[in-house]
C-alpha positions as CSV (number, residue, x, y, z in Angstrom):
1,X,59.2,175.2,132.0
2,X,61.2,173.6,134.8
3,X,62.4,177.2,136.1
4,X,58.8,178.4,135.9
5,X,57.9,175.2,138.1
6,X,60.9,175.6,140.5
7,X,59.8,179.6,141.0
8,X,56.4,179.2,141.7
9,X,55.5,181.1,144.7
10,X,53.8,177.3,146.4
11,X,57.1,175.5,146.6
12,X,58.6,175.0,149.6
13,X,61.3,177.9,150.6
14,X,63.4,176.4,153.0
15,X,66.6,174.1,152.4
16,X,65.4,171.1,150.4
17,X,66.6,168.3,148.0
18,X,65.1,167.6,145.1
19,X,65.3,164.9,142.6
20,X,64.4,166.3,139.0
21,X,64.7,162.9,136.8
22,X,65.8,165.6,133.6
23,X,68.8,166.7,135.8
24,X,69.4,164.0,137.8
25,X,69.7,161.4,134.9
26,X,71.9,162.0,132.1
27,X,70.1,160.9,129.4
28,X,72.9,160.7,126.7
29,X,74.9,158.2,128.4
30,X,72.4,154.7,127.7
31,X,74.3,152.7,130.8
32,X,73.6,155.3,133.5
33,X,69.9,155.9,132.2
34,X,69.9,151.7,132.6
35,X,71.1,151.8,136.0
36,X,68.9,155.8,137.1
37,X,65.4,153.9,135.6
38,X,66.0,150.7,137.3
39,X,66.0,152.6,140.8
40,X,63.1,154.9,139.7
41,X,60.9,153.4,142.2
42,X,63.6,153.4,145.1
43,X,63.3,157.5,144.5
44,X,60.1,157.8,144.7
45,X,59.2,155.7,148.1
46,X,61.9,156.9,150.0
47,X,61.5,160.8,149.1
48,X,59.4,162.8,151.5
49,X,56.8,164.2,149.0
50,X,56.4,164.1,145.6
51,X,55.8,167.6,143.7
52,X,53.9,167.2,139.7
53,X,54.2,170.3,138.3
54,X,50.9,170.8,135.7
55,X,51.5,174.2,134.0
56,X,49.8,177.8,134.8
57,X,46.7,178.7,135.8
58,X,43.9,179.3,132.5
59,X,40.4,180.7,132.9
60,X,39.1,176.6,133.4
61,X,41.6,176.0,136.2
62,X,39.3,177.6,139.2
63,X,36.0,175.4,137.7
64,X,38.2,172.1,137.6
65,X,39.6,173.0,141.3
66,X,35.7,173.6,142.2
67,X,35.1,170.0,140.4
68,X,38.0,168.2,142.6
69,X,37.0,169.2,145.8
70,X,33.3,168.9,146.1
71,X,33.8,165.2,144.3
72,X,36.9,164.2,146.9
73,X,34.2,165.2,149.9
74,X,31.3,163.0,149.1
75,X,32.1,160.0,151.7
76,X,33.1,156.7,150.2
77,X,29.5,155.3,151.6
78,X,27.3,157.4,149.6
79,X,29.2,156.1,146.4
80,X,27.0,153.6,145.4
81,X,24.2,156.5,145.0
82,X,25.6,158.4,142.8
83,X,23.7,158.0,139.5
84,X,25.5,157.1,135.9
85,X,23.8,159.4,133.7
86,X,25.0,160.7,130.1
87,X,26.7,164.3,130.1
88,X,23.8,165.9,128.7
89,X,21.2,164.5,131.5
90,X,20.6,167.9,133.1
91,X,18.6,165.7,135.8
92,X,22.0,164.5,137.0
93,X,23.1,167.7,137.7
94,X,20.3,168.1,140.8
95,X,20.5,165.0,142.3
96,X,20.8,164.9,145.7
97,X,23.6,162.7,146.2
98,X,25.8,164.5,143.8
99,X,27.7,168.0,144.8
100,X,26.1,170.8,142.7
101,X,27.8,171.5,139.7
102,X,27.6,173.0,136.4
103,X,28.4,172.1,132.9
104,X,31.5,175.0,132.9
105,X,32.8,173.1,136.1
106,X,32.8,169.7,134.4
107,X,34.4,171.4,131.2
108,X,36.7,173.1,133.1
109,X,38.0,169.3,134.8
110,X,38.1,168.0,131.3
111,X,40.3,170.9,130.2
112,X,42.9,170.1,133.1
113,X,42.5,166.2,132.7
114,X,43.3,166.6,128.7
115,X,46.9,168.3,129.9
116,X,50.1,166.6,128.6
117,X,51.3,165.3,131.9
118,X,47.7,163.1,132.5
119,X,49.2,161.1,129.2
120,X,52.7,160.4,131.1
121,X,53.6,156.8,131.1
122,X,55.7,157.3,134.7
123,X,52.6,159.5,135.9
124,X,51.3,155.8,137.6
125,X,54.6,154.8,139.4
126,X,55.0,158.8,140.7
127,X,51.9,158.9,142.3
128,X,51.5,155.5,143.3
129,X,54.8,155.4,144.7
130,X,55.1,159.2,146.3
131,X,54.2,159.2,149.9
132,X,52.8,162.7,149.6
133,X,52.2,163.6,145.6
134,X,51.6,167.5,145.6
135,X,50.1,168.0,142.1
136,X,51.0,171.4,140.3
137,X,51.9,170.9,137.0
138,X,54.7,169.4,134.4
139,X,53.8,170.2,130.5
140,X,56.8,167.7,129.4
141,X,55.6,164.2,128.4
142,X,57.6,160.9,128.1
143,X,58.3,160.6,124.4
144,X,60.4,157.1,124.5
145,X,57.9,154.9,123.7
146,X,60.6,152.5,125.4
147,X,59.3,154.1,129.0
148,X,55.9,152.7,128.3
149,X,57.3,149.5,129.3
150,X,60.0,150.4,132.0
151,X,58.3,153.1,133.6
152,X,56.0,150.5,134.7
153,X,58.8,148.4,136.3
154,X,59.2,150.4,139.7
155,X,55.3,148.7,140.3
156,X,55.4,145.3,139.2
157,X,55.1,142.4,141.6
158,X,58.5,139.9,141.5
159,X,55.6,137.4,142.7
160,X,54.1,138.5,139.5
161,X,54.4,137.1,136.0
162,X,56.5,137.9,134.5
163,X,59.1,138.2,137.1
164,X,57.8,135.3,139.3
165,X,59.7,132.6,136.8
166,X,62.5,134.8,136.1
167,X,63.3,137.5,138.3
168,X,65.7,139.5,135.4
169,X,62.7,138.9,132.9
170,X,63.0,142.7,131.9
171,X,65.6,144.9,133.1
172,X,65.6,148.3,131.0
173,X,68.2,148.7,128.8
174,X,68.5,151.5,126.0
175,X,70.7,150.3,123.5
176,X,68.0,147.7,122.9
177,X,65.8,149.5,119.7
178,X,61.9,149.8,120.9
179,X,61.1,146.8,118.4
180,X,63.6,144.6,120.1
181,X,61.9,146.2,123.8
182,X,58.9,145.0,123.1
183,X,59.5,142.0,121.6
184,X,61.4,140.8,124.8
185,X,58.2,141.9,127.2
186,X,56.1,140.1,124.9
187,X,58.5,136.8,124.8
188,X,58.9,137.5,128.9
189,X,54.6,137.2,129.7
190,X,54.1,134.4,126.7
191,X,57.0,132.4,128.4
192,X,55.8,132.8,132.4
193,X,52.1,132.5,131.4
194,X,52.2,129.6,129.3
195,X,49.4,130.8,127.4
196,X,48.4,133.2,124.7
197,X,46.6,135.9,126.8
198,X,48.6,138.1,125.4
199,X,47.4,137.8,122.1
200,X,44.2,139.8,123.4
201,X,46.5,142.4,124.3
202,X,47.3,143.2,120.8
203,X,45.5,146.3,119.1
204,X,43.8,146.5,115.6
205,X,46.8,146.8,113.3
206,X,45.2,150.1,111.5
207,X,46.3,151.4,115.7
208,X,49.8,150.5,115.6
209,X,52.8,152.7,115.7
210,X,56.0,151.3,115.6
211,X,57.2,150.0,112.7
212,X,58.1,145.9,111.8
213,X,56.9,145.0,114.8
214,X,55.9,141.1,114.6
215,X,51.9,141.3,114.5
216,X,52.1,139.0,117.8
217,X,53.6,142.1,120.2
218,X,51.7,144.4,121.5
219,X,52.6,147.8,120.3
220,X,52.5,149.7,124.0
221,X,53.1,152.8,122.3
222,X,49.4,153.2,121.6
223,X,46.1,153.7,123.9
224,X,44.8,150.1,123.8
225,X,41.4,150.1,122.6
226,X,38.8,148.6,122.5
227,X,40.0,146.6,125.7
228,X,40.6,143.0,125.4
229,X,37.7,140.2,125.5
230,X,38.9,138.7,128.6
231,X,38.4,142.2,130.5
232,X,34.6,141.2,130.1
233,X,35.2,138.5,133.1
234,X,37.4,136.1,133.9
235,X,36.7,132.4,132.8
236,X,34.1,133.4,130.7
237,X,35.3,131.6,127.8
238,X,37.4,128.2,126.8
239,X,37.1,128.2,123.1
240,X,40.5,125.8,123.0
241,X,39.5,123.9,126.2
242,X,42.8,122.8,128.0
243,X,44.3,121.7,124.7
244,X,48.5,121.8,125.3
245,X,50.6,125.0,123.6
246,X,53.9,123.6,123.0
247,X,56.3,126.9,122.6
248,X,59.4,127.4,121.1
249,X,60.8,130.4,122.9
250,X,64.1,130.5,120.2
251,X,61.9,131.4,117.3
252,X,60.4,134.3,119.2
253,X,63.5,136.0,118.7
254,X,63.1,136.1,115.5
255,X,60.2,137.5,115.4
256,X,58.3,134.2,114.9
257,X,55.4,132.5,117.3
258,X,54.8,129.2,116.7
259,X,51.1,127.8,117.6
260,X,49.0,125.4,117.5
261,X,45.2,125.1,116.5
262,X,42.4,124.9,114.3
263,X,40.8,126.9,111.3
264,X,37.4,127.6,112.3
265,X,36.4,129.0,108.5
266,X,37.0,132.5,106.3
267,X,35.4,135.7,107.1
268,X,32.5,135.9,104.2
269,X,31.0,139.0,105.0
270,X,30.8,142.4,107.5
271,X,29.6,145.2,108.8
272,X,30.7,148.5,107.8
273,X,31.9,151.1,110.9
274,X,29.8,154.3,111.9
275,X,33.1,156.4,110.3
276,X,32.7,154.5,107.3
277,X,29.9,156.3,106.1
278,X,28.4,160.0,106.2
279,X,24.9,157.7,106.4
280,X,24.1,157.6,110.6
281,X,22.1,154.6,110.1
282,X,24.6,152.6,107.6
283,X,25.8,151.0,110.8
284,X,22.6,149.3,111.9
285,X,21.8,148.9,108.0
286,X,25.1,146.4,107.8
287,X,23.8,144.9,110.7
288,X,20.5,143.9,109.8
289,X,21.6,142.6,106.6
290,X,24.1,140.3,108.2
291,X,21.9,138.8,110.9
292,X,19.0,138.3,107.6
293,X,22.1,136.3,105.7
294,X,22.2,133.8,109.0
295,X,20.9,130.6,107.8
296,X,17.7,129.2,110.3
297,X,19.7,126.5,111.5
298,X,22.6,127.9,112.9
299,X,25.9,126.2,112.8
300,X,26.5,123.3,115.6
301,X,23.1,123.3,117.1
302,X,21.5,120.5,114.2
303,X,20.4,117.8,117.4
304,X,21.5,120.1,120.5
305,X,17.7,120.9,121.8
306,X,18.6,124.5,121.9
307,X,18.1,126.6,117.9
308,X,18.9,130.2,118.6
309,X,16.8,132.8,116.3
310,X,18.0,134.6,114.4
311,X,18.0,138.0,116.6
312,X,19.1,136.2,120.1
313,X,22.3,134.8,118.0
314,X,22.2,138.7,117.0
315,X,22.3,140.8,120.5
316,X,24.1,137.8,122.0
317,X,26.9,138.4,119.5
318,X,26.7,142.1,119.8
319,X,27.1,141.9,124.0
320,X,29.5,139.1,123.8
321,X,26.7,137.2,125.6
322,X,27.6,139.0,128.6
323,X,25.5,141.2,130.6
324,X,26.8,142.8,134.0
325,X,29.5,140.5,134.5
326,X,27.3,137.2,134.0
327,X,27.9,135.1,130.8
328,X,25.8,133.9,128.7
329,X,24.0,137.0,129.4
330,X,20.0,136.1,131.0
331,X,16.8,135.7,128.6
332,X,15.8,138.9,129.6
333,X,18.5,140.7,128.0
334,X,16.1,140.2,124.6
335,X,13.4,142.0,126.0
336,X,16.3,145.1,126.9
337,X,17.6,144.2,122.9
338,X,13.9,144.7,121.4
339,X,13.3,148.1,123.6
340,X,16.9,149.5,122.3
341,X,16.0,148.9,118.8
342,X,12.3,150.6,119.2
343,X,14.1,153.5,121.1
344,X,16.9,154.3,118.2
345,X,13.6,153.8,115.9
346,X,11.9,156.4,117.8
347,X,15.0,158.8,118.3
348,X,15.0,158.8,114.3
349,X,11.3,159.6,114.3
350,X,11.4,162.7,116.5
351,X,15.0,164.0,115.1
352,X,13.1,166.0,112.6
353,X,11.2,167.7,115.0
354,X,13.8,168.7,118.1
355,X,17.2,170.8,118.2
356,X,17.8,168.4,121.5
357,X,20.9,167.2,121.4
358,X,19.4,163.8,123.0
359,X,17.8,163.6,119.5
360,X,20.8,163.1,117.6
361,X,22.0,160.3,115.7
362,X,24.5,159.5,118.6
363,X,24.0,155.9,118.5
364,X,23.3,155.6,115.0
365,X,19.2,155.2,114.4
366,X,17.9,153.1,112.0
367,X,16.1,154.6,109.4
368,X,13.4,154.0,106.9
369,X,15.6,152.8,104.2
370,X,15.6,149.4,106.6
371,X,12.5,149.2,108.1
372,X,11.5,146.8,105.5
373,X,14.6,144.8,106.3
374,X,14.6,144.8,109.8
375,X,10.8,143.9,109.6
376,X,11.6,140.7,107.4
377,X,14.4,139.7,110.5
378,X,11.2,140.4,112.9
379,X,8.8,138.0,110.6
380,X,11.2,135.3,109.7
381,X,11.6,134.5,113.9
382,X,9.6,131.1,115.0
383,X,6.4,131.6,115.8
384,X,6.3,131.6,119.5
385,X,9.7,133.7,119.8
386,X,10.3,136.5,122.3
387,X,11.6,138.8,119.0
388,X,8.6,138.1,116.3
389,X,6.9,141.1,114.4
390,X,3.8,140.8,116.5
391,X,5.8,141.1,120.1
392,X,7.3,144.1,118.6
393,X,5.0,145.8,117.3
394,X,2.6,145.4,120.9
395,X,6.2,146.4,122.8
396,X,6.0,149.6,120.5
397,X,2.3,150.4,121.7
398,X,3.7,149.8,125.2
399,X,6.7,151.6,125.4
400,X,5.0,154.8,122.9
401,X,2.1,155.1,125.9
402,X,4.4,154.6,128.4
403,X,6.4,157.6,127.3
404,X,3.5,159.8,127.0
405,X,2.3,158.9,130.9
406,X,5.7,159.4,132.3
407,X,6.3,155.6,133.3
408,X,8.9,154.5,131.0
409,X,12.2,154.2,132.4
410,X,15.4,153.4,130.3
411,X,17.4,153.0,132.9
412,X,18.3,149.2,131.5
413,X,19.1,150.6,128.4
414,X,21.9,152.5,129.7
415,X,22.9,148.9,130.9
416,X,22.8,147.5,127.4
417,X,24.3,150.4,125.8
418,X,27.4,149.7,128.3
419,X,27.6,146.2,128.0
420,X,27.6,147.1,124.0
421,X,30.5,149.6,124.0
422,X,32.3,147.6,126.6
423,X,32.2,144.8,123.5
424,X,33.6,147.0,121.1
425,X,31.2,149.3,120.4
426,X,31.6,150.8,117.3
427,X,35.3,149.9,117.7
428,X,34.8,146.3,116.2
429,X,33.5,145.1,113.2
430,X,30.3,142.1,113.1
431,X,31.3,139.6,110.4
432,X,29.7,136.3,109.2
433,X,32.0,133.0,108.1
434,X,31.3,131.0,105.2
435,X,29.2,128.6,107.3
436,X,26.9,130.6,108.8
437,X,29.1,131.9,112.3
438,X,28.5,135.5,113.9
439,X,30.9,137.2,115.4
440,X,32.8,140.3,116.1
441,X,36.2,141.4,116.0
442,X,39.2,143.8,114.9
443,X,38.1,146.8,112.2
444,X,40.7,145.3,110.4
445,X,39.4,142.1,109.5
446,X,37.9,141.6,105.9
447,X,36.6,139.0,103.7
448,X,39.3,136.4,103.4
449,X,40.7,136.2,106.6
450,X,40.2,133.2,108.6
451,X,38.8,132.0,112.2
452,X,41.4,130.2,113.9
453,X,40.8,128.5,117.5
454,X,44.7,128.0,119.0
455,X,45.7,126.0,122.2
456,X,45.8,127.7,124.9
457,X,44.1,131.0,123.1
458,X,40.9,130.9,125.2
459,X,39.4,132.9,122.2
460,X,39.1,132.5,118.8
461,X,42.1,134.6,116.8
462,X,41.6,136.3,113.3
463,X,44.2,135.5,110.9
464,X,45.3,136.8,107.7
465,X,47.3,134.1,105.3
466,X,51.1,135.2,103.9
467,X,52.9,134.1,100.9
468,X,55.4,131.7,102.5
469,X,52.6,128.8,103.5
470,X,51.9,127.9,107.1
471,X,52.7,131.8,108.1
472,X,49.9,134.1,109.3
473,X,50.1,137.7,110.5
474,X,47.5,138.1,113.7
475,X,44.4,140.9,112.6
476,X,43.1,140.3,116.6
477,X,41.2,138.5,118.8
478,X,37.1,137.9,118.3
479,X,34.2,136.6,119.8
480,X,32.0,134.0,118.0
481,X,28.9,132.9,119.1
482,X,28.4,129.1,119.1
483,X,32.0,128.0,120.0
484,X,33.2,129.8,122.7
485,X,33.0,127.2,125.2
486,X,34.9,124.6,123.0
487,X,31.8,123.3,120.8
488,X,33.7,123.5,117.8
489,X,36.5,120.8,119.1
490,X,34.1,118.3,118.4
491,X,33.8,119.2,114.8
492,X,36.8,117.0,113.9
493,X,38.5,119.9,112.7
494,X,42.1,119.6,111.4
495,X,45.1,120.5,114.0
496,X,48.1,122.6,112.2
497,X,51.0,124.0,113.2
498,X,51.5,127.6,112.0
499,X,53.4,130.3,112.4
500,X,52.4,133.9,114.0
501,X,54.9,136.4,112.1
């Protein structure tokens, strides 16, 4: 591959130097890769160009190419114009702000984007870095999951945590196993932040790669997903308040994280996941149900002047009670919730009837199996509530004639359907405590495990008891409606110290 890349009729023919890292680096010898990695990002700002080889040309190549340069001409002003529309929106594809393109050239720029060397961890610091990146093609892929970390190095900021407290925070160094890699990046943020951000950082254990790694540590050898919480806006939420996190950096070593907080309450009940069932509407089915288990009064509001129903404690739970960027999402974001619900109602109602693709259960309909439930949600809400049976049932009118005159828009929907995905989606899993909470969190969670709310967490954290008493393994972070601004420190909870293994 690297003599195919090196012959290729576009590279430069006259006299030239070139730094090939799988040449230039003897990768055997651990001390010299140790001293070649840590002056990675010397290499690539002082050489003239950088050159990314990306393989041969197929028969999607000349559509991607098409894709890339009518995209890269469209000024940076018209931007904002440029409409967000699904894949399938043929309307998109006509718009005047948008360069005219077909499916085959979009499928042809997913084909090259789906290449090995887009998945690269160094692929960031070589073009950021490069002064002229000439991209062509490289099949090979980094495949030490140690690199995830130090291939990032050449970038970070030594006015930055984690580097700002201690400039040698991370250094790369290859006799260290990946376990023992990660734990010291893990230890090197915890210790310079002060906090347990990094907690959110941590993917659902059914992710997770590398093997006895502390449930604290990231594993950076996966894709991340969903994103963290906190990515939904900084500040948003103070679950713990300012409450103190006294560390003990020796134990980290061990494996071990110390912390400090309170048990909220065990996970009673949730949801099931859309790949949990052949049934597209089990989803919304385990959904329903859960919000109909919420008791009236719902937990910490008995004397507050504000009683949530029973579907605003719903879509607030499901958005993270966050709507573009503002938190707690506006009123109006009901209204939005009530049309989404009528238009996966509708969507089930004309599947039978349409080959459109549109049509199909991509957001998982609900179906007549709980139409009597979700109409018991709709008749159990107070009587002058923006989400009762009658209001629904006049929105359906509404919305139905609408659609037939060619004056409904679901433009907002697209809007709710974002802020849904970008709060897990159907990559987290609704569950209900013992005492009546919503919320959402890792797939992982079940029955059993337990809310915690730990000092300087900002979240809450889901927990999962051990043997040895006191010790918990993390499941992930969660959202839970009610307590995310430190309500429930006024409960006169019980503070423990436990242990994060």
């Amino acid at each position: 591959m690297l003599s195919t890349a090196i012959n290729m009729p576009l590279m430069p023919k006259i006299p030239t130097y070139y730094w090939i890292d799988a040449l230039c680096v003897d990768q055997s010898n651990i001390l010299e890769r140790n001293v070649q990695v840590a002056r990675m990002a010397d290499v690539f700002c002082k050489a003239s160009g950088v050159i990314v080889w990306l393989g041969r040309e197929d028969e999607f190549t000349a559509d991607a190419l098409e894709v890339i340069q009518k995209v890269s001409a469209i000024p940076e002003r018209d931007w904002p114009s440029v409409p967000y529309t699904s894949f399938y929106d043929s309307s998109a594809l006509d718009h005047p702000s948008k360069p005219r393109l077909s499916y085959k050239n979009w499928l042809g720029f997913i084909a090259l984007i789906n290449r090995p060397w887009f998945r690269r961890a160094w692929v960031v610091q070589e073009i950021t870095l490069g002064k002229s990146p000439i991209v062509k093609h490289r099949y090979s892929k980094s495949t030490d999951p140690r690199d995830k970390v130090y291939a990032l190095l050449g970038l970070a900021s030594p006015t930055m945590a984690p580097f700002r407290t201690n400039p040698a925070a991370i250094t790369p160094n290859y006799s260290m196993s990946v376990q023992q890699v990660y734990m010291a990046t893990a230890k090197a943020f915890l210790t310079d932040y002060r906090n347990l951000t990094l907690l959110s950082h941590v993917e659902d254990p059914s992710m997770r790669r590398i093997a006895d790694l502390p449930s604290w540590v990231p594993d950076y050898s996966v894709t991340l997903e969903p994103y963290p919480l906190p990515y939904r806006g900084k500040g948003h939420w103070t679950a713990s308040g300012n409450l103190p996190w006294h560390m003990n950096t020796f134990r980290m070593d061990d494996g071990l994280l110390d912390v400090q907080g309170y048990c909220l309450d065990h996970i009673d009940q949730t949801s099931i996941l859309s790949d949990e069932s052949s049934d597209p509407s089990a989803l919304w089915a385990s959904i329903v149900r859960l919000a109909l288990s919420l008791d009236l009064q719902y937990p910490g509001t008995k004397g507050s002047g504000y009683a949530p129903s029973r579907v605003e404690v719903l879509w607030r739970t499901l958005t993270t009670d966050t709507y573009a960027h503002t938190c707690p999402a506006p009123p109006e974001v009901g209204a939005l919730f009530i049309d989404y619900i009528l238009n996966l109602q509708i969507r089930h109602r004309l599947m039978p009837w349409s080959s459109n693709e549109e049509f199909q259960p991509h957001h998982s309909p609900l179906s007549e199996s709980i139409y009597p439930e979700w109409r018991t949600l709709l008749s159990l809400e107070p009587p002058r509530s923006a989400y009762s049976l009658n209001v629904y049932k006049k929105r359906l009118t509404k919305v139905v004639e609408d659609m037939f005159n060619g004056t409904y828009s679901p433009i907002g929907l697209a809007q709710l359907q974002h802020e849904i995905d970008q709060s897990g989606g159907r990559k987290r899993r609704l569950f209900k405590t013992r005492r009546g909470y919503l919320g959402t969190g890792s797939r992982s969670l079940k029955p059993g495990d337990e809310v915690w709310i730990l000092h300087k967490g900002g979240l809450p954290f889901v927990l999962r008891p051990q043997q040895r008493f006191g010790h918990y393994r993390l499941i992930g972070e969660a959202f839970v409606y009610g307590i995310m601004h430190g309500e429930a420190l006024g409960q006169g909870l019980t503070l423990h110290n436990i242990t994060l293994e």
